[in-house]
C-alpha positions in Angstrom: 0.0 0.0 0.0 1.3 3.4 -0.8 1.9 6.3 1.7 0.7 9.5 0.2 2.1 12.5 1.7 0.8 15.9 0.8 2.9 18.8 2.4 1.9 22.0 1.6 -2.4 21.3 0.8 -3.3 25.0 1.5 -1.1 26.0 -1.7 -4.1 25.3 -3.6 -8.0 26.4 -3.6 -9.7 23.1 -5.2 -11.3 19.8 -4.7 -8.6 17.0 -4.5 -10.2 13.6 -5.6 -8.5 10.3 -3.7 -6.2 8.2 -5.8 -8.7 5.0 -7.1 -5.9 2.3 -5.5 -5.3 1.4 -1.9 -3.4 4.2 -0.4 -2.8 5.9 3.1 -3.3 9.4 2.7 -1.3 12.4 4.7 -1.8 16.0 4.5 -0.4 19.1 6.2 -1.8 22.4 5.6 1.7 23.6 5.3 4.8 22.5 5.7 8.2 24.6 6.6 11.6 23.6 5.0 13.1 21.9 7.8 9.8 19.5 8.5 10.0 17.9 5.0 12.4 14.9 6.3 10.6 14.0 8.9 7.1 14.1 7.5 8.1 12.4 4.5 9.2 9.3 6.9 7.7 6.1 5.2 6.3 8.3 2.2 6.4 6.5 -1.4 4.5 9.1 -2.8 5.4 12.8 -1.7 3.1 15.6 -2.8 4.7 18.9 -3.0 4.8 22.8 -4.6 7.2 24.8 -3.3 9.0 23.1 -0.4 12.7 22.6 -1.1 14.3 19.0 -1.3 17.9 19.2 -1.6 20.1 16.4 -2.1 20.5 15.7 1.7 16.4 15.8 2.2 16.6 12.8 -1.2 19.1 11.0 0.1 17.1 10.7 4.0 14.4 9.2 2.0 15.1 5.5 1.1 11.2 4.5 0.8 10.3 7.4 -2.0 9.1 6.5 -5.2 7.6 9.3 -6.6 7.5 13.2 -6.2 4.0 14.4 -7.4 4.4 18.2 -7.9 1.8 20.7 -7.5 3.2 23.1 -10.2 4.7 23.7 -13.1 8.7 24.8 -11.7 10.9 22.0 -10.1 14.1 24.3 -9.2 13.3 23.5 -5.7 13.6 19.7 -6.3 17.6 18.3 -6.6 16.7 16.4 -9.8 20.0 15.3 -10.2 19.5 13.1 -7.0 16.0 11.9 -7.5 17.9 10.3 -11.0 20.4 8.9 -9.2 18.1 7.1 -7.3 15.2 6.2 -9.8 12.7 8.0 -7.8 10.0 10.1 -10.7 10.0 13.4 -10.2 5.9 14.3 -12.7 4.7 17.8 -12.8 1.5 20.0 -13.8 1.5 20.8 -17.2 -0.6 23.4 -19.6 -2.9 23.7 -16.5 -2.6 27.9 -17.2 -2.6 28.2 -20.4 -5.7 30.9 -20.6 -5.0 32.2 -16.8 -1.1 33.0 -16.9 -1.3 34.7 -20.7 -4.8 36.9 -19.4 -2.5 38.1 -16.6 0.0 38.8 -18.9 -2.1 40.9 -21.0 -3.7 42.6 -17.7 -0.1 43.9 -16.6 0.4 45.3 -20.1 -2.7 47.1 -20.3 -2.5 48.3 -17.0 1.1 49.3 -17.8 0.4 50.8 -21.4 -2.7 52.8 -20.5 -1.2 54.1 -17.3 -4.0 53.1 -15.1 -2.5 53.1 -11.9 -1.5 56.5 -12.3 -5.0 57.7 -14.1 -6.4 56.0 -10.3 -4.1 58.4 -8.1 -5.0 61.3 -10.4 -8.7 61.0 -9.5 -8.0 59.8 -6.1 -6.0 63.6 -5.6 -8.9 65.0 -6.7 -7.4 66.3 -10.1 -10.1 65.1 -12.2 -12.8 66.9 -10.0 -10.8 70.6 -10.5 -10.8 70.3 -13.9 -12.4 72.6 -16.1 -13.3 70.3 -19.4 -14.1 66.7 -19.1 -11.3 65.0 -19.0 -7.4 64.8 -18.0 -4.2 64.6 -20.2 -1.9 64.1 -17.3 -0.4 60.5 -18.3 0.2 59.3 -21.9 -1.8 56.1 -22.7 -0.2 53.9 -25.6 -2.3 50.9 -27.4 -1.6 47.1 -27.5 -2.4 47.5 -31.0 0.4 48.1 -33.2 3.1 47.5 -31.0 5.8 45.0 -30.6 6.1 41.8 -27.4 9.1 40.1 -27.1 8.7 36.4 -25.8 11.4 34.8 -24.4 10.4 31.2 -23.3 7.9 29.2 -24.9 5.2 26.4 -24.3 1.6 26.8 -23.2 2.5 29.8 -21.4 4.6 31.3 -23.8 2.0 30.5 -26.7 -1.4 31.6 -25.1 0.0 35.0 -24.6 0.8 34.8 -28.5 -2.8 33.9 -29.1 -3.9 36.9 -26.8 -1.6 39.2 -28.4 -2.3 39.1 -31.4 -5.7 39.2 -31.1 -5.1 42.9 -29.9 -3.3 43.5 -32.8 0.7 42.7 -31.9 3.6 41.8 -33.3 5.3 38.9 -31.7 8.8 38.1 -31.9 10.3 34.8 -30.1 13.6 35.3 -28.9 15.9 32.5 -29.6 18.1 31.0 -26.7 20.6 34.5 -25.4 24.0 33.2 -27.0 23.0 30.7 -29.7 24.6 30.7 -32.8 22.0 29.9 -35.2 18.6 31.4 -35.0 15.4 28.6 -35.5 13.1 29.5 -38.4 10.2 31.3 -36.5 12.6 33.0 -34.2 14.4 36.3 -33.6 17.8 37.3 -32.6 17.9 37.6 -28.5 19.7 40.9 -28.9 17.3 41.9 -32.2 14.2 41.4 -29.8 15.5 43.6 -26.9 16.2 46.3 -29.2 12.8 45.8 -31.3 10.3 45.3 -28.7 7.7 47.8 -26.8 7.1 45.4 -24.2 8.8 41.8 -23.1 7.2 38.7 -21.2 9.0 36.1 -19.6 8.1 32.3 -20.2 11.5 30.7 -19.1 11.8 28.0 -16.1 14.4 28.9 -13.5 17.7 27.2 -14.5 21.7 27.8 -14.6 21.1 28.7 -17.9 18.1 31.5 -17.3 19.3 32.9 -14.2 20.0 36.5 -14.3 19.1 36.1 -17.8 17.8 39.7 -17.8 20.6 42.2 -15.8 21.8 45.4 -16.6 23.0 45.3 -19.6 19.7 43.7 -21.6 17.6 46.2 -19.7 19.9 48.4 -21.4 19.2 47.6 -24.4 15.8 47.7 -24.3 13.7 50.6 -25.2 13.1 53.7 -23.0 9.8 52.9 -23.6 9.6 48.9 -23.1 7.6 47.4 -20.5 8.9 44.1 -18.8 7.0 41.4 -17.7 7.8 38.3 -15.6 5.5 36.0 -14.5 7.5 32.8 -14.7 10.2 33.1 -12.2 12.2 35.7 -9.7 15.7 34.8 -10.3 15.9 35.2 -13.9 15.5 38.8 -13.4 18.7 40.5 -11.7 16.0 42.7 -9.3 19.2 45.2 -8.4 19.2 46.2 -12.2 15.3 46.4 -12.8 14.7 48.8 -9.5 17.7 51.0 -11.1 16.2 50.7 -14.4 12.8 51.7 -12.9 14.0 54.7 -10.9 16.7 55.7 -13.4 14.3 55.3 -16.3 16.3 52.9 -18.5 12.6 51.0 -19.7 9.5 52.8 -19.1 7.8 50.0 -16.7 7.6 46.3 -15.2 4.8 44.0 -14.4 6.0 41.3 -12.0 4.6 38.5 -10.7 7.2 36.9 -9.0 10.1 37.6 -7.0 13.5 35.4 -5.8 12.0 35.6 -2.2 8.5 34.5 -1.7 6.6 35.4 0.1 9.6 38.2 0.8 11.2 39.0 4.0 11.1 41.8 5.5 13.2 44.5 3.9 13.3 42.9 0.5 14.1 45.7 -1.9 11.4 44.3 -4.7 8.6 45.1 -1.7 10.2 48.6 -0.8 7.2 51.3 -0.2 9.4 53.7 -2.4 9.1 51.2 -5.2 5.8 49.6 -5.1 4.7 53.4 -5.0 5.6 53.8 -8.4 3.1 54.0 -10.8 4.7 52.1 -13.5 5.6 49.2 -11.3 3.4 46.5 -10.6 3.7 43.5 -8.4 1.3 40.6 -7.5 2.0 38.1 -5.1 2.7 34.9 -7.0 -1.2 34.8 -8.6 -1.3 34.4 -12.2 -1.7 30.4 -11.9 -4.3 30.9 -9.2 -7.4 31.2 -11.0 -10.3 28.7 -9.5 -10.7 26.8 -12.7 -7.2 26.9 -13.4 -6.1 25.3 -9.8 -9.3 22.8 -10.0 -7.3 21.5 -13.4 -4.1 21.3 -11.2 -5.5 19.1 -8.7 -7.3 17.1 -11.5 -3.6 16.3 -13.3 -2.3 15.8 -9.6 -4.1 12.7 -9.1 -3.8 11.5 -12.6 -0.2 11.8 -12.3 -0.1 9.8 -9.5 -2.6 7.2 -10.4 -0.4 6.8 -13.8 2.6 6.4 -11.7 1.0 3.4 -9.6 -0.2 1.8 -12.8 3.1 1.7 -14.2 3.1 4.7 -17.0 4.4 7.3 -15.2 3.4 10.5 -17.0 4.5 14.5 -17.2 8.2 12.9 -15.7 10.8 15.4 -15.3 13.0 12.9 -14.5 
């Protein structure tokens, strides 16, 4: 019989169905790094989103089988141990493919049209001293007509294409920073800095993508250019983007997600000076969290499991 071990259930809002095999079933409403080990004791099946499992947390686990993750991201899983000892490591996948790219597009609008700073015009009052109907005091630029970089691909990358150009953009995929051949379909990493208005991130976390944007691609970008990250924290260096922001290098960011989360006290991305920026916006980690978008989560969950038990393990990451 297998020992299911959820350790974080409260990370999602939905009805999670029981596995249809003989199973014990544990959950904890959360779980904090250093409990993992011991609430994992006599686990085959752990069930996890965001908790870490280093190599030493893998290797204190001889009875695991499977790691059933509740998310998309595994850069807080030491894959390279869970291969070295033949334990599967199955993810959620294309679970946001409408609720991620909608978010996306919210930031931009929000960000083009300048409506947090149209909102602190009315709330000082300036709309009600005016003396014709309306206000010119913020420029508003349309979706239509202008350019989105994409770096990063998949269901993320290409529901945000779908939405995009159904405002009227142009979409240009960056190919891999550094390659030497560019893939039909694909733009020049540097050419897409330089040529777009506004650029979303659709990258996982990895050696290869962290501090993938810094100082000198912010550089590069347009005064005007709007970045967007809703994938992960770290592949933004968030020294360069707050200098970029208060020096004026781009003209705005839309972020979802930060290298802390939820961030400590003093963390310069949650700094009252820079959240009261107009052209800055940050969410805490909610693009995924739409209700019928985490109901699908859950759904895959179990499936990933149940395929697992019946021998066709499914979504592996490794």
């Amino acid at each position: 019989m297998h020992r299911i071990v959820y350790l974080e259930r409260e990370s999602i809002i939905a009805d999670v169905r029981r596995p249809a095999f003989a199973h014990e079933w544990v959950e904890y409403a959360k779980t904090a790094p250093g409990e993992a080990v011991e609430r994992l004791q006599g686990a085959s099946i752990a069930i996890i989103n965001k908790v870490p499992l280093p190599t030493v947390a893998v290797d204190a686990l001889p009875g695991l089988k499977m790691i059933a993750v509740a998310a998309t991201g595994t850069n807080n899983i030491d894959l390279e141990a869970c291969r070295r000892r033949g334990i599967v490591v199955s993810n959620i996948q294309g679970y946001a493919e409408h609720t991620v790219p909608e978010h996306v597009i919210a930031l931009l609008l929000a960000l083009f049209r300048n409506l947090i700073a149209w909102r602190d015009s009315v709330q000082q009052g300036r709309w009600q001293r005016s003396d014709q109907f309306c206000l010119f005091d913020h420029p508003i630029r349309d979706l239509h007509g202008a350019t989105l970089g994409l770096i990063g691909s998949g269901s993320l990358g290409n529901g945000v294409v779908r939405l995009a150009e159904a405002f009227g953009m142009r979409v240009l995929r960056a190919e891999r920073k550094g390659a030497t051949c560019v893939r039909p379909g694909y733009c020049d990493f540097a050419t897409v800095l330089q040529e777009a208005d506004a650029i979303t991130l659709h990258c996982p976390l990895t050696p290869e993508t962290q501090g993938l944007i810094g100082e000198p691609e912010l550089r590069a970008m347009k005064p005007t250019a709007c970045l967007i990250n809703t994938a992960r924290g770290g592949i933004v260096d968030e020294a360069a983007l707050i200098r970029a922001l208060r020096e004026g290098w781009i003209a705005g960011a839309g972020f979802d997600v930060i290298t802390a989360e939820p961030p400590p006290e003093g963390h310069p991305m949650v700094a009252p000076e820079l959240l009261a920026l107009p052209n800055f916006l940050l969410t805490p980690h909610v693009a995924w969290a739409s209700r019928p978008a985490m109901q699908i989560l859950a759904d895959q969950l179990i499936d990933n499991i149940e395929a697992f038990v019946a021998g066709q393990p499914r979504n592996r990451v490794v």
